[in-house]
C-alpha positions in Angstrom: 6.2 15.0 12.4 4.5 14.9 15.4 2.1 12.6 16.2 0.1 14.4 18.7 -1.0 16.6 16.1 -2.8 14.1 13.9 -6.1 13.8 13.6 -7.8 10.6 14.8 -9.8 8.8 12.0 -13.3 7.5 12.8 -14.7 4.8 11.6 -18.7 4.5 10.7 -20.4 1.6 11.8 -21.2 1.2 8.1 -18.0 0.1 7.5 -17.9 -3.4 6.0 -16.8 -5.4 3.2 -19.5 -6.1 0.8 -20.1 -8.6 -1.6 -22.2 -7.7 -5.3 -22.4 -10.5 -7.7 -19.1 -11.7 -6.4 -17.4 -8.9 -6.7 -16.2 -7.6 -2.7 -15.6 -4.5 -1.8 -14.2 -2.6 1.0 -16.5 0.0 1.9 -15.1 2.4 4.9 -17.2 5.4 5.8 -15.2 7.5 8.0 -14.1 11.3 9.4 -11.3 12.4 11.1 -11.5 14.4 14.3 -11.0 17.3 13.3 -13.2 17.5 10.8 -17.6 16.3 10.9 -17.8 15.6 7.2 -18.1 12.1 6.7 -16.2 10.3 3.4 -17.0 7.2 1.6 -14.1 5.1 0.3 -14.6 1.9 -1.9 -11.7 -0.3 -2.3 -12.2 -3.1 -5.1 -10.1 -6.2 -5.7 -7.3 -4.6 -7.6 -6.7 -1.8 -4.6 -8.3 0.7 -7.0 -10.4 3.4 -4.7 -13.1 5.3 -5.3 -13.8 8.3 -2.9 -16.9 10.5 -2.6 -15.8 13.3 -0.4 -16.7 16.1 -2.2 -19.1 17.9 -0.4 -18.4 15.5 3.0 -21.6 14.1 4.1 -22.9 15.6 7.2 -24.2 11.8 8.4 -22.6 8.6 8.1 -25.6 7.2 7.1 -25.9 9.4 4.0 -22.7 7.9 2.9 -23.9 4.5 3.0 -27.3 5.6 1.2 -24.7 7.3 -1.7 -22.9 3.8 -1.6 -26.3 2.1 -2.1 -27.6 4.7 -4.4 -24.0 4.1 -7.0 -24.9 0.6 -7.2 -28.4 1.2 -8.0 -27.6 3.5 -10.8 -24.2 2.4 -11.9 -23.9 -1.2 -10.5 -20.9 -2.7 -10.0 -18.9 -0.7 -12.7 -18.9 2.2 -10.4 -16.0 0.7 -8.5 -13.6 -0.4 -11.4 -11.9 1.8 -14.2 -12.0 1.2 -17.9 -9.1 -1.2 -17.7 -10.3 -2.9 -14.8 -13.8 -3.7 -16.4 -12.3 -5.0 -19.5 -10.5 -7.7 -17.5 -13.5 -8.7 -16.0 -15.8 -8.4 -18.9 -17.9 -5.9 -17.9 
């Protein structure tokens, strides 16, 4: 594979590990280089990820209003699978 030919990946500003009730998160909002849509990737404490790329959003901002809005409407669940919130209690 050649090298050359990848795309770089840019990172938002927005990117940042958050912390809710405890609980962190890696949040990276990023797009490649070859591509403008922007995708949001949340990382919890077990390496599962959730990924909102589907449509990409055309502003890195919007990706970190989507981030906001899933923890206003979902809270923290958002980020873990069934399994996951049973360990935790959730």
């Amino acid at each position: 594979m050649d090298t050359e030919d990848d795309p770089d990946i840019i990172f938002s500003d927005y990117t940042q590990i958050v912390t809710i009730d405890g609980h962190h998160f890696d949040v990276e909002i990023y797009k490649t280089s070859i591509h403008p849509g922007w995708i949001l990737s949340v990382e919890n404490q077990f390496g599962t990820l959730t990924i909102a790329d589907s449509p990409p959003f055309f502003g890195d901002v919007l990706a970190w209003r989507a981030f906001e809005e899933l923890v206003r409407d979902e809270g923290i669940k958002a980020f873990y699978n069934k399994k996951e919130r049973r360990k935790l209690g959730l």
